[in-house]
Each structure stands twice: as C-alpha cells, then as structure tokens.
N, C-alpha and C positions, 0 to 999 in steps of 0.2 A: 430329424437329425439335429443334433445339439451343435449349438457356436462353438462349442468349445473343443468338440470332440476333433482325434486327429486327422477324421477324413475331409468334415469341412476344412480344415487350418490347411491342409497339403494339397486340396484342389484351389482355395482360395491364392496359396504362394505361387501355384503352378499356372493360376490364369493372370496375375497381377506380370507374371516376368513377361507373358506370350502377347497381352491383351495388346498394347500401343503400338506393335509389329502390323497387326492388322491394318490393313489400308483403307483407312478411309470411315467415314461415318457409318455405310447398313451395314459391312461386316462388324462390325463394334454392338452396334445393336441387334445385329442378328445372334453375335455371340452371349450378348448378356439375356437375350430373350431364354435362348435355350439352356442357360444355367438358373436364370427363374424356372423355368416348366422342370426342368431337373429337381430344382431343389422344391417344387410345391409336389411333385409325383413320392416324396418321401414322408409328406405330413401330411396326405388326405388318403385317409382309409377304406376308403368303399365305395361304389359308385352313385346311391344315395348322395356322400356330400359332393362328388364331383359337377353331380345334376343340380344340387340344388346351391354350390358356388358359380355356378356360370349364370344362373336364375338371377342371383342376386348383384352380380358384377354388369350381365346386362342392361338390369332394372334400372342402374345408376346412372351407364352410359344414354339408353334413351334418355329418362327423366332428365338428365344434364342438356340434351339437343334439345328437348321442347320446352324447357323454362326458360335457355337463353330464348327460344325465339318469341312465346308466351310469357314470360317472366309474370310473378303473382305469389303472396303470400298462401291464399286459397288453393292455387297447385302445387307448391313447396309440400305443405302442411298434407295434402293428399295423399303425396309420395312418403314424406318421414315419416306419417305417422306408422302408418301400414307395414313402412321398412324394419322403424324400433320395434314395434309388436312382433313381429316375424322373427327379429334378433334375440328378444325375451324366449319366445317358444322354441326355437332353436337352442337357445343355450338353457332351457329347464328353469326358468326360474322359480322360485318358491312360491313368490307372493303369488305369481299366476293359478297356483294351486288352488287357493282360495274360489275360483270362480270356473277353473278351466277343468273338464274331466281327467282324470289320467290317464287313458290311455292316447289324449295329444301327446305326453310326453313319451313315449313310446317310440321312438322312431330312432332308426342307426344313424343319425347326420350328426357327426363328430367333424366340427374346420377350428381347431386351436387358434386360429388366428383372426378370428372374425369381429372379435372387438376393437380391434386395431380399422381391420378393413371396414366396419361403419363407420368406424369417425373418419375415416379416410374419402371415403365416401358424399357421406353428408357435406363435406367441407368441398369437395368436387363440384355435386348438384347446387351448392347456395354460391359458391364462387362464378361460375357459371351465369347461374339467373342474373346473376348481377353486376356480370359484362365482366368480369375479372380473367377469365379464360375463355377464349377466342377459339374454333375452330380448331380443337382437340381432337386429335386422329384416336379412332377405335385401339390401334395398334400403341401408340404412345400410354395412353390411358388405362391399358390391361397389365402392360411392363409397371406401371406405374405404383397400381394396386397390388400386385404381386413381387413387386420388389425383393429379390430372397434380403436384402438388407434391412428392410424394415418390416419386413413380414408377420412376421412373430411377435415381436413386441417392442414395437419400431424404433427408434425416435417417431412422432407423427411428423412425417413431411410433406408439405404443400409440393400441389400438382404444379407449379409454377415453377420452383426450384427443381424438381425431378423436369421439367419439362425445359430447362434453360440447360441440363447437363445432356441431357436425352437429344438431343438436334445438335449437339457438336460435344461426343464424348472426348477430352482431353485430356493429358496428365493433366494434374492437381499440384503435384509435388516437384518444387524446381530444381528440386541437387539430391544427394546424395544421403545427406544429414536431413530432411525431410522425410526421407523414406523411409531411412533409419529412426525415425520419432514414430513414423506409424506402427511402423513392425513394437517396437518397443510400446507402443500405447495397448497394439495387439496382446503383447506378456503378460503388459503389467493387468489387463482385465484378464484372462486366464488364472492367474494367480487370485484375483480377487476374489475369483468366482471358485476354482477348484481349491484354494489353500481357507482363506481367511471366512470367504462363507461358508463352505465345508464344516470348518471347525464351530465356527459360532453358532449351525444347525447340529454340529450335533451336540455341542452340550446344551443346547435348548431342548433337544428332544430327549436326552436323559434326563433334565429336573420335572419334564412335563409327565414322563413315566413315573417318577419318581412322586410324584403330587399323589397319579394317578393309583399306584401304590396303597398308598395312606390311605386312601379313600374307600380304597375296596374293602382293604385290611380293619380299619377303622382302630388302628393303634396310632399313639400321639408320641411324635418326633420331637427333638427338642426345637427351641424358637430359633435357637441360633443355624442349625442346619435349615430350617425350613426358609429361614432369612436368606442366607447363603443361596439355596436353588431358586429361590423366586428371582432376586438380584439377579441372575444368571439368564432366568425367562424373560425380566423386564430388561434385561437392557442388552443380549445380545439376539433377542429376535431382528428389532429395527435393525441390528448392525450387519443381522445377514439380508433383510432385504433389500439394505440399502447397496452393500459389497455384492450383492449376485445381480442386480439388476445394473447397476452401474460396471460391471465388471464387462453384461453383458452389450452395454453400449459402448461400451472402448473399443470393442472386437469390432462392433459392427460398421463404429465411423470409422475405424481407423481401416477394416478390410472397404470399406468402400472410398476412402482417401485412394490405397493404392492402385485405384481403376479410375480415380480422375473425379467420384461421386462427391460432395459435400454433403454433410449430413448435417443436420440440425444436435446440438447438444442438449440433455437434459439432465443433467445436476452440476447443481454449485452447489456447493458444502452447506445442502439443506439444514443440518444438525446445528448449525450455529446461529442460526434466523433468528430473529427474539420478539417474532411472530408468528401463530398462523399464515397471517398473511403473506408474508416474507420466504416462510416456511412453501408454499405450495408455489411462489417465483422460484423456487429452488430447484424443489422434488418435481421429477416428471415435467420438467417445463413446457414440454410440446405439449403436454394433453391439459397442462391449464393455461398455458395459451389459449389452447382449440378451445376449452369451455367459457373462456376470457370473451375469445370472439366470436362464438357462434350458440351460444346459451345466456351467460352472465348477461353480457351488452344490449342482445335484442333485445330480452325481459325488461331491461333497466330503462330499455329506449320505449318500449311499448306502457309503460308506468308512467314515464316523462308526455309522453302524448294524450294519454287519457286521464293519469290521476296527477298534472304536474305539482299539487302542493302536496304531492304524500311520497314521494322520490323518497327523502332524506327515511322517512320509515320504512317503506317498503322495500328500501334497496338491502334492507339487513333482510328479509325473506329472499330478494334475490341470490343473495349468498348463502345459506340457508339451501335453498335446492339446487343449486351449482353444484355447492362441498358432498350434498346427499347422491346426488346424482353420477357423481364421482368414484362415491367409494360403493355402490350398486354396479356399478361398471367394471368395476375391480371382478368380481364374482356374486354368481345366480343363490348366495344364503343368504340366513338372516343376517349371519355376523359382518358382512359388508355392508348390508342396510344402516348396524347401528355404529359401525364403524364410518360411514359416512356423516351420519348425525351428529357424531359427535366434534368429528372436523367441521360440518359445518356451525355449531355451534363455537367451536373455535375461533372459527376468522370471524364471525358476527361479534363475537366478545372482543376482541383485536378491535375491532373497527370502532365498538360504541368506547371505548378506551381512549381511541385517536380523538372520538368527537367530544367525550368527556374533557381532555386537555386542552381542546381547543377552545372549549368552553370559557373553562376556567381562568385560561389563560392568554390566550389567541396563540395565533401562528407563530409570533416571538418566544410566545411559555415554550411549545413545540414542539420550537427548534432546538432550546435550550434543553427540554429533556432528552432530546433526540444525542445532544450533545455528549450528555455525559458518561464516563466510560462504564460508572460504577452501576448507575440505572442499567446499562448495558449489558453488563458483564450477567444481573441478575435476571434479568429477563431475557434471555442468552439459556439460562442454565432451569428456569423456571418454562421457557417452549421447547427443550430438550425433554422432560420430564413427562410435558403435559404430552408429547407426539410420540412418546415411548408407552406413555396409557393406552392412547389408541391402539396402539399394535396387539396389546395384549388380545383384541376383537378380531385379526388381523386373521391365521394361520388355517381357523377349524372350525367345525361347527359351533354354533353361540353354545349352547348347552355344553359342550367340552370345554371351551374358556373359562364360562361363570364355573365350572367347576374349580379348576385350578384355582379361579380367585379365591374363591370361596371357600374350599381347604388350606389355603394361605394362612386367611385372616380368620379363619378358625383357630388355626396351630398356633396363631402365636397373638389370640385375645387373650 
C-alpha cells in the first residue's frame, strides 16, 4: 500500500480523530500494534518472507539481550557480519554473483523494506551492547521495527525516541492550528509526490526513450534537441527523487504527528549545500546520521587507536567507504556501486579542499572564505551540478545510463 494512496489517507484521518479517546496507555498501543500487523500483512507476499522476517527480527532481539549482557566487539562482529551477508543474498546482489552460484538467488523472499529494517536493526544490537537501551521489552521492540511510519523508507528513528513515545502515547499537537499544519504538511507531500514528481518522471522518461530511440535507429538528431532532452534528464531526475522522497516524508511525519509520534526529519534544502559534505547533512539525514555514528566514527576511532599518525590520511578512505557503502544500499546493481563511488569521491575532494584552505591559510583564511557570498553562491551552483552527475547513475542498469550518456555526447560532438 502506497502513502499516498486514498485508503491509507482515510484510515490514517479515521484513526488520528478515534486514537486519544482511547483510555489510557495499552489500548493506544494495542491499537497502533494492530494497524502495524494490518499494514505489514499488505507488503509481505508469501509465507517464505514472513518466515524468514520473523528469523531476522528475532536474530536481533536475542543478539540485542546477549551483548548487553556479554558486551564485545568479537560478538557484535559475529552477529553483523552474518546479518549484512544474509541482507546481500536476500536482496540479489550483483557483486555476490561473482563467487555465489545462482540458483542461491533463486528464492521467492520478497520484504521491500529490509533495508531500512537492518540499519534499524544494527543500530538496536550496538546501542544495546553499549548500555544505551536498557531492558527492551520483545513487544516494544517488534512495534518498533515495524513501525507502519517508518517501515518503508523511514525516516531511520532510534529505538530510544520510539521508545519514549511508546510507554506514554500523547497528543503531540496542542491546539488547533497545529493540527491543521500537520494535515497541510500531509497535502503539501501528496502534491509533491503525485503533481511535481509525476510530472518531472515523466518527462525524464520521455527524453530517456527518446535517447533510446536514436540509438536503436542510429539516425543523428540535431544538437540543439538533443541538448534540450538531456538538460531535461540531468536535471529533472534529482528533482523527482528529491519531490517523491521528500514528499513521502511529509505524509509520514506529519501522519504520525497526528497520533502524538515525533519523527525524525530528513531534508533541508539538500540542493543548495555547496558541498558534498553539506550536501549528505541535508539529503537523507537519518541515514547519514546512522552511517556518521555507526560506520564513519568507529572506522575513524579504530585508525586513531592503531594507526594514530595516519588519522588525517586515512580518514579520506573512511569517507571513501561510508559514501560507497551508502549508495550500494540504495540498491543490489552496479549502478549504485558507482554511484556511491562517486559520492564518495565527492566528500573526500570537499574535505581535502577544507584541509587545502586551512593550509594555506589557517582557520582565519577559512573563515573568510567561508564568508563570502560570491565564493558561495558558486560553489552553491558548482555542488548542484556535480550531485545532478551522479543521479544520471541513479534510475537503471549502469549499461542503460552509459548509453544515454553516451548517445548525448555523440549527438552533439
């Protein structure tokens, strides 16, 4: 079931007016449990995934009770490794092909939402080992993971915050005109999602026909049209993934605002970053959070420990396999592999840029460039550009991209 569609919207209005009548804490929670099992009995398709989503929601909940009480990098490492491989073959991935026979991939275990639910996960087990969550009830922890709010493609929220709404569900909203901002924040992603990304999919997917066209035909279009549809591909992809993803976070904080839920936000007006760096505090912020503090950091902490005078090098490979690891999470092709790569080359060049300045200048230079509007405005307009590249890697197979490119700058050498 889609966020957008009218039967979630008319069960969402219909449980937001009923929910706060309910008396008291378990029927609150008894209500939201059985509208998660409601709404997970619509996106899991066969009994294969149901068997092997309870396998993997289990897995968690133990390995979460016996590292708090065992705590140890050596049993961490036991459980995630095993977990991530599982998640790979689960969801097909490519590279796996390389070494894995194919008829592993072979299996009906279809769960849309599982890449959400490992880092949900992971972030569980290592919060846990590490005294951060206390005596997590089986029942809180399952609502938690299944959230129909962030189920799908979340925001990522900590089991801490679900767990501080979860033990005394309350309005959120204190008047009138609050409620009326949610419902309104609800439109305005509808709209995002059915008007403005609509339209900017599909004229992306008529120039991308339109490439593919040329290509078959092997007749030469003039430069000026072929400028026109590519312009079209390069810049109103990003704008549909940015309007349908963000369109679909509006709905989801704002439908869980009206049952009292806080949700974590992820975008601030990515497109104007005038970094990489800047650029991924923007985009998706929960999931570079989550790679901030549970991949980025340890790597950078375990380099500081063993190799401490090679930090300042090595931490450009930490970022390097954050950004790559990133955009492989995104989806099991290649074109997410190199679309990672190439973010993480992104922020590594950002970064050695900042140390270059500092260099040169110290922390006074800086600040001073930091200052000025004009610097800004072009490196502003210059991280626009460069994160509109990547997208181009973004939609299809790698070999269908480099085509389109590739017909481009044929057409119009």
């Amino acid at each position: 079931m889609s966020v957008c569609s009218l039967e979630f919207l008319l069960a969402l209005m219909l449980l937001s007016a009923v929910f706060f009548y309910l008396p008291g804490r378990r029927p609150r929670q008894a209500t939201l449990a059985l509208c998660n099992a409601g709404f997970l009995s619509l996106v899991i398709p066969n009994a294969a995934s149901w068997l092997l989503l309870a396998v993997f929601l289990m897995s968690g909940y133990v390995a979460a009770q016996l590292l708090r009480r065992w705590p140890g990098r050596i049993g961490l490492a036991l459980y995630v490794v095993p977990l991530v491989v599982a998640f790979m073959l689960l969801k097909k991935y490519e590279v796996l092909s390389l070494w894995v026979p194919a008829w592993v991939f072979d299996h009906p275990v279809s769960i849309v939402f599982l890449s959400y639910l490992l880092f949900r996960q992971i972030h569980f087990v290592v919060d846990a080992m590490q005294g951060q969550i206390e005596d997590a009830s089986l029942w809180a922890y399952l609502n938690y993971q299944l959230n129909l709010f962030t189920l799908l493609s979340g925001p990522i929220q900590r089991y801490q915050d679900f767990r501080e709404y979860w033990s005394a569900p309350e309005s959120l909203l204190g008047d009138l005109h609050e409620q009326l901002a949610a419902c309104l924040r609800i439109l305005v992603g509808i709209l995002k999602i059915a008007v403005i990304a609509g339209v900017c999919l599909a004229i992306y997917d008529q120039g991308v026909g339109w490439f593919a066209q040329i290509d078959a035909a092997g007749r030469e279009p003039s430069r000026f049209a072929a400028i026109v549809r590519f312009a079209a591909i390069f810049y109103l992809y990003p704008a549909y993934v940015y309007f349908n993803f963000a369109g679909y976070c509006d709905i989801v904080i704002g439908g869980a605002a009206l049952l009292g839920m806080r949700l974590p936000e992820n975008f601030d007006r990515p497109y104007v970053a005038r970094n990489m760096i800047e650029f991924w505090t923007r985009w998706h912020k929960t999931l570079s959070f989550w790679i901030r503090d549970y991949l980025f950091t340890p790597m950078v902490k375990t380099i500081a420990e063993n190799w401490p005078r090679r930090v300042a090098s090595l931490s450009f490979l930490c970022y390097f396999v954050a950004l790559f690891l990133a955009g492989v999470w995104h989806g099991s092709t290649w074109n997410f592999a190199l679309f990672g790569l190439i973010h993480g080359a992104g922020v590594s060049a950002a970064k050695l840029w900042e140390n270059y300045l500092v260099h040169r200048g110290g922390r006074k230079g800086l600040r001073e460039y930091l200052k000025s509007r004009k610097i800004h405005a072009v490196a502003v307009a210059v991280n626009f550009h460069f994160a509109c590249a990547t997208f181009l890697f973004f939609p299809a197979e790698l070999d269908r991209c480099l085509r389109t490119v590739g017909t481009f700058f044929t057409t119009v050498a």
